[in-house]
C-alpha positions, 0 to 999 in steps of 0.5 A: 500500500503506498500512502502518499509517494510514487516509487522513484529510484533516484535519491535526492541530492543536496550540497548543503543540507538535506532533510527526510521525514515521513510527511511533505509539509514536515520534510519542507518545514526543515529545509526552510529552516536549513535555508535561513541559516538553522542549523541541523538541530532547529530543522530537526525540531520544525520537522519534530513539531511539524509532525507531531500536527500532520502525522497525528496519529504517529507521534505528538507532543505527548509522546517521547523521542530520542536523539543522535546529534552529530556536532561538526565542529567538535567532531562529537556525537551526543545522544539525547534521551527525552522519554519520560518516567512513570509518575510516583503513584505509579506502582504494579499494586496500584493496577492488581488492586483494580484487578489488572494483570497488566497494563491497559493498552488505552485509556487513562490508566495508560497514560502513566508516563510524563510526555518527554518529546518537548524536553527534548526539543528544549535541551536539543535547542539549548544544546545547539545554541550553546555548542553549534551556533543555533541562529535562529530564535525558539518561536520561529522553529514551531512557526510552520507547527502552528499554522498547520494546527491553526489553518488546517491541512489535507489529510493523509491517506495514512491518518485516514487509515488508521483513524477507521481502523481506530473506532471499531466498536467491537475492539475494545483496544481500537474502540477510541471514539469512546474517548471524548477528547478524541471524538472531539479532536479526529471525528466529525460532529457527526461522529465520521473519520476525516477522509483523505483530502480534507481539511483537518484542523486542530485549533486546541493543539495551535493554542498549545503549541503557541504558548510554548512557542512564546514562553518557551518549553519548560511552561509544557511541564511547569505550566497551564498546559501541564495543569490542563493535562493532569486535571484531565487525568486524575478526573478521570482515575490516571495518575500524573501529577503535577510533580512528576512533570515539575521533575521531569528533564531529558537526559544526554547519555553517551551512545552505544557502539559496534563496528559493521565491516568497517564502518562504526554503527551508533546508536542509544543506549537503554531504555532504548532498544538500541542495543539490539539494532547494533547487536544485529549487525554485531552478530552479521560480522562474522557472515560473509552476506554479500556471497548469500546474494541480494533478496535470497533465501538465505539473506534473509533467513540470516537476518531473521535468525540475527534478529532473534539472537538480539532479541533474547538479550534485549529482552533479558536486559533492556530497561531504565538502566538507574533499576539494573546493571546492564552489561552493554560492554559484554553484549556488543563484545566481538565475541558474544557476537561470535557466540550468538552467531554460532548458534545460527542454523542456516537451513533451520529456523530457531523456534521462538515462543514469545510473542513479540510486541505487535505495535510501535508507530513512531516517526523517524527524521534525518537532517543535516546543515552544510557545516555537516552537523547531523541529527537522527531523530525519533519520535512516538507515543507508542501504538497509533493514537496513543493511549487515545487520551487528548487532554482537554482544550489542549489537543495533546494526544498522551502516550500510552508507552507506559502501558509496556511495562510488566506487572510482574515483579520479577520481570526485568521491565516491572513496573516501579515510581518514576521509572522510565520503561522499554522503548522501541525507539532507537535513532541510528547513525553510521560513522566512516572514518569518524564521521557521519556516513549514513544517517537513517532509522525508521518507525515501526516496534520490533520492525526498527532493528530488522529494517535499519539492518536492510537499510545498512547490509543494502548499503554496504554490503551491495552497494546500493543507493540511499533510495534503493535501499529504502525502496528494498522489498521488507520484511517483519518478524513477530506479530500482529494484533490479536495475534498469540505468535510470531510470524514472517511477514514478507512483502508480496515483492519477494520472489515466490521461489525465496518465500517457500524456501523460507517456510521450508526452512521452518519460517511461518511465511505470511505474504503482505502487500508488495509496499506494505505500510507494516513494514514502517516508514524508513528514511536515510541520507548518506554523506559522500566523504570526499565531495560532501554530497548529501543524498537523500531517500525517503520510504514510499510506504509514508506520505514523505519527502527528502527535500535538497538543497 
């Protein structure tokens, strides 16, 4: 299913700067900025807030992100952490006392963690002033945010999309029109989904991201947005306070790394899933892929079994790193990579039993200025919509990541006060020579580690372009909603010869369409090292662009 692009194999070229995201007018944002004399972090931040308007159901300013920021002048690379914590009275006892095995997937008692996306933008900001010349003053970054919140903007195929698949009466985890704040905000007055084409405005949403445009982002968490947001919570049984946001900040953490061939893959480190998007790769080393052939059997199933490999450590390990050591150094070990690659069958499938969480709808975006400053960003509030809640008269849709976290005590991601849980998202960079080579990463849960490594072993490993790349026939370990296991999703582009050698091989092979939008929306731009041409590809399964200058 194509949402929004025609098929083009050609990447975008630019001499000065680039900018990829999933939606046009996001992607057009940034490069205005790029084009008055911003810097890669503000055009990072008009495509971040320009996003959290046009692709709402993807991401919003109640959600979280993460960053890698490549500083030129230093020559250093930062990682940014801006996901935010479980609130002090939440606890697994508050939820088993309501009679809860786990988390709800929706509603209000999902809605647990503080929004982080706009610290991140904060602390990007002021980083960029302090460290790489930010030009640019704060409100002219949420500018193109707010007149599309204000104005309105033809809605995608995508939002049309997933709102119809979100107000089914007879599912309970995609019933959202029971929610006021989200009749009000995605249905018309009389109650049917926007189609794609019409103008969609959200005037509550522009007054909000107005104010933070004039006093700046600390008034998200210290404010009348925050008061809004909580009074609409604990009317409703949620349980933020104002307090928990008060004490919420983003937080610089150092990246994680891996060598790939010979290249220096980066990317965050826990409570991300970073670890297991280098562990892939990590674990790819010691096979010789480019001998398996492009699109064969036996590159895939590879892959696949790579990806299982990373995942029992993820699983094992990953969580908010202040409740557990986590030995990092030892999982991106050259030989803990040998080890797990050794228990690789290449004619057999590994039997997984765990059902591999089937949701993750995110946005990823890539920009770089012409001073080389790079940033790889993603952002999310979990499964589409969110935990369905838009706090009153403010349009902020409330993550429901918090709803990851386990009840059980004994599980490495149980639930604790002011924890900060699992998260899917990780944002990815690619260093030769140190120096960025590749920037690239994608939406889509489980799907990011499997599609960042396609987008890598494409590139290096054949040789082909950023667009190629993106283009590549897809595919998706694990499952889908409602159901109990995991299985192989391959687009219908894959050869038919390659899909029965892959069942044969014991893979539940389940064939999707040939441009499936389950397979997430990837981006990627490549640095030339000797010209400094910047070439661009954005995923035709999105409605976005790479936009060169």
């Amino acid at each position: 299913m194509i949402m929004g692009n025609t098929i083009k194999n050609v990447p975008t070229m630019g001499q000065n700067g680039i900018v990829v995201s999933p939606h046009h007018i996001a992607s057009k944002a940034g490069l205005a900025i790029l084009k008055r004399g911003g810097s890669a972090v503000e055009a990072a931040i008009a495509v971040a807030a320009t996003l959290s308007v046009v692709y709402p159901h993807m991401n919003s300013i109640g959600g979280d992100n993460f960053w890698l920021i490549y500083n030129a002048r230093d020559k250093e690379l930062k990682a940014l952490n801006a996901s935010g914590r479980s609130g002090i009275m939440a606890s697994i006892k508050y939820y088993l006392t309501k009679g809860l095995s786990q988390i709800p997937a929706r509603g209000y008692l999902a809605a647990n963690t503080v929004p982080g996306a706009i610290s991140g933008w904060g602390s990007a900001y002021q980083y960029a002033q302090k460290s790489i010349g930010a030009n640019l003053a704060w409100a002219d970054l949420l500018e193109t945010a707010i007149e599309y919140s204000a104005n309105g903007f033809p809605l995608s195929v995508n939002q049309e999309y997933w709102t119809k698949i979100n107000i089914n009466p007879d599912d309970i985890s995609r019933n959202l029109q029971r929610f006021e704040g989200f009749r009000e905000t995605f249905l018309k007055a009389n109650g049917q989904p926007y189609v794609k084409g019409e103008l969609f405005k959200q005037h509550h949403l522009a007054n909000t991201l107005a104010m933070i445009a004039r006093e700046g982002p600390e008034c998200f968490y210290t404010g009348e947005i925050s008061k809004k947001i909580v009074t609409e919570l604990q009317a409703n049984g949620g349980l933020l306070t104002l307090a928990d946001f008060a004490a919420h900040k983003a937080e610089w953490v150092k990246p994680i790394t891996t060598k790939y061939r010979g290249f220096q893959a980066y990317n965050c480190p826990p409570n991300s899933q970073g670890v297991a998007s280098l562990s892939i790769l990590n674990i790819l080393n010691n096979f010789d892929i480019k001998s398996c052939g492009d699109g064969t059997a036996d590159y895939y199933h590879l892959i696949i079994e790579a990806t299982k490999q990373a995942f029992a450590d993820r699983d094992k390990w990953v969580t908010d790193p202040a409740f557990i050591d986590i030995p990092l150094d030892y999982l991106l070990s050259v030989q803990h990579g040998r080890e797990q690659a050794a228990r690789i069958n290449r004619n057999q499938a590994a039997i997984d039993p765990r059902p591999l969480d089937p949701k993750g709808d995110t946005v990823w975006l890539g920009t770089i200025d012409k001073e080389g400053n790079a940033v790889s960003l993603i952002q999310s509030i979990y499964h589409e919509f969110g935990s369905g809640i838009i706090a009153k008269d403010t349009g902020v849709v409330l993550q429901n990541r918090g709803s990851f976290f386990s009840l059980d005590p004994d599980h490495v991601n149980c639930l604790a006060p002011r924890k900060r849980t699992f998260h899917t998202l990780n944002p990815a960079m690619l260093f030769r020579e140190e120096k960025p080579y590749l920037i690239y990463g994608t939406m889509g849960g489980e799907g990011q580690p499997q599609t960042q490594a396609a987008i890598v072993t494409k590139i290096i490993d054949f040789g082909q372009n950023v667009q190629a790349a993106v283009n590549a026939p897809r595919w998706l370990y694990g499952r889908t909603w409602g159901a109990a296991s995991n299985d192989l999703k391959i687009e219908g582009r894959i050869a038919k010869d390659v899909a029965g050698e892959l069942a044969a091989r014991g893979h539940l092979v389940n064939v999707v369409d040939d441009y499936s939008d389950l397979m997430g929306h990837a981006g990627a731009i490549q640095i030339e090292p000797i010209t400094g041409m910047k070439y661009g590809g954005v995923d035709p399964r999105s409605d976005g662009t790479a936009e060169g200058y």
